[in-house]
C-alpha positions in Angstrom: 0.0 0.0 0.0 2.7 2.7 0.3 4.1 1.5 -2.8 1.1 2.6 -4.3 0.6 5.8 -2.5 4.6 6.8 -3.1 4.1 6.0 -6.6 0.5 7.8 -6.7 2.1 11.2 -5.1 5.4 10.7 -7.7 2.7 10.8 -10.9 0.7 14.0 -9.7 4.6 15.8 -8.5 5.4 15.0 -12.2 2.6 16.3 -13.9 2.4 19.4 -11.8 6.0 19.6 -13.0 5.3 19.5 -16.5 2.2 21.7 -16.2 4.3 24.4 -14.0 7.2 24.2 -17.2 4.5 23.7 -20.3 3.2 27.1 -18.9 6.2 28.6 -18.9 7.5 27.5 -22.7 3.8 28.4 -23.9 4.0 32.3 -22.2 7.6 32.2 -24.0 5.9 31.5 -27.2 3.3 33.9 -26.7 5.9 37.0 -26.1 7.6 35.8 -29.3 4.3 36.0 -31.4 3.9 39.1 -30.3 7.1 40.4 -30.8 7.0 38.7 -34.2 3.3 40.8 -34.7 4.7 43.8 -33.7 7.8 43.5 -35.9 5.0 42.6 -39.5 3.1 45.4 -38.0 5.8 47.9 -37.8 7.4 46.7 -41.6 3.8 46.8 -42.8 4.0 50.4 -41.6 7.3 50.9 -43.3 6.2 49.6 -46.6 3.4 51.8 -46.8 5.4 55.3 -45.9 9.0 54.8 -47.6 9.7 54.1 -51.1 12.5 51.2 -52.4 15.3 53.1 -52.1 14.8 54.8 -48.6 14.0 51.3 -47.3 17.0 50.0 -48.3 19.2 52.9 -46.9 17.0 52.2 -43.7 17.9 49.0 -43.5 22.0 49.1 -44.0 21.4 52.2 -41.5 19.7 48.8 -39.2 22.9 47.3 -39.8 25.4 49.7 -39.1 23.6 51.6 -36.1 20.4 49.7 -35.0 19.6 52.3 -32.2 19.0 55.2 -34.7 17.6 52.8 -37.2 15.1 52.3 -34.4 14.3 55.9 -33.4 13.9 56.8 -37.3 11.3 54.0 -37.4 9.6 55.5 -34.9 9.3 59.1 -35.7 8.5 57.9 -39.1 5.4 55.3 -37.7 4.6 58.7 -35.0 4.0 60.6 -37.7 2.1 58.3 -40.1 -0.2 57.5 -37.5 -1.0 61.5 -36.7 -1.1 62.3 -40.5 1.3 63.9 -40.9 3.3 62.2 -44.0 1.4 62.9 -47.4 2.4 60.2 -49.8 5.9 57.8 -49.4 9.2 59.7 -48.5 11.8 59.2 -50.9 15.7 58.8 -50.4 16.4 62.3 -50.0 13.2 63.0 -47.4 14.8 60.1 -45.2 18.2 61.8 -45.2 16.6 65.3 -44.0 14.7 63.0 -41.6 18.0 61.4 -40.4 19.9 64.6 -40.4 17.2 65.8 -37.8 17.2 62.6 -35.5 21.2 63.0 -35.3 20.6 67.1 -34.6 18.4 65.7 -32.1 20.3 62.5 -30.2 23.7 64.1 -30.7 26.5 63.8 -27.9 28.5 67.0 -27.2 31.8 65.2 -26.1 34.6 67.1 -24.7 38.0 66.8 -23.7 39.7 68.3 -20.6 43.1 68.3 -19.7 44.8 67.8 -16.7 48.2 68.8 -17.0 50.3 67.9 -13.7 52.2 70.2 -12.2 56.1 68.9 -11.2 58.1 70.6 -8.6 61.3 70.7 -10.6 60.8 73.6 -13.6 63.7 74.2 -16.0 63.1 77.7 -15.5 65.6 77.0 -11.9 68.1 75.2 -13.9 70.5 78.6 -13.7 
């Protein structure tokens, strides 16, 4: 009889087991549909405002620098969803837009020097 019980309470551990991880794999799956949706959904977008040749500067832009690939994408979908693009942009209407996102994200960098200061000068080498 505990035989039977042991093996009884070893059978539900397991299936609650694979339950607990065949939730887990299936919410995985769900986030990569929708990431997958959202990625269709945002190319569909793409398709519809740029013509050939600015979606292929777009895209070796995605290749070279993927975070302002990413920020053109969405000023780009921003503005087709509030109107505000009136027919596809060409090459040259992407390269104002670019030249406005860089304006925009661009890091001032500066240099400072420290120059150190040493006790021996050669202005006391008389």
């Amino acid at each position: 009889m505990a035989d039977d019980e042991l093996e009884a309470i070893r059978r539900q551990r397991m299936a609650e087991l694979q339950s607990k991880h065949g939730d887990s794999s299936n919410d995985q799956q769900g986030q990569q549909e929708a990431k997958q949706k959202e990625t269709e959904m945002r190319n569909s977008i793409l398709a519809q405002v740029l013509d050939q040749s600015a979606r292929a500067r777009l895209s070796n832009l995605a290749l070279v620098k993927p975070e302002k690939a990413k920020a053109v994408e969405n000023y780009l979908i921003q503005m087709a969803r509030m109107g505000q693009l009136g027919g596809k942009i060409s090459e040259t209407g992407l390269i104002d837009i670019l030249e406005k996102v860089s304006q925009q994200t661009e890091k001032k960098t500066t240099v400072k020097f420290n120059r150190r200061k040493v006790m021996d000068s050669d202005e006391d080498d008389d």
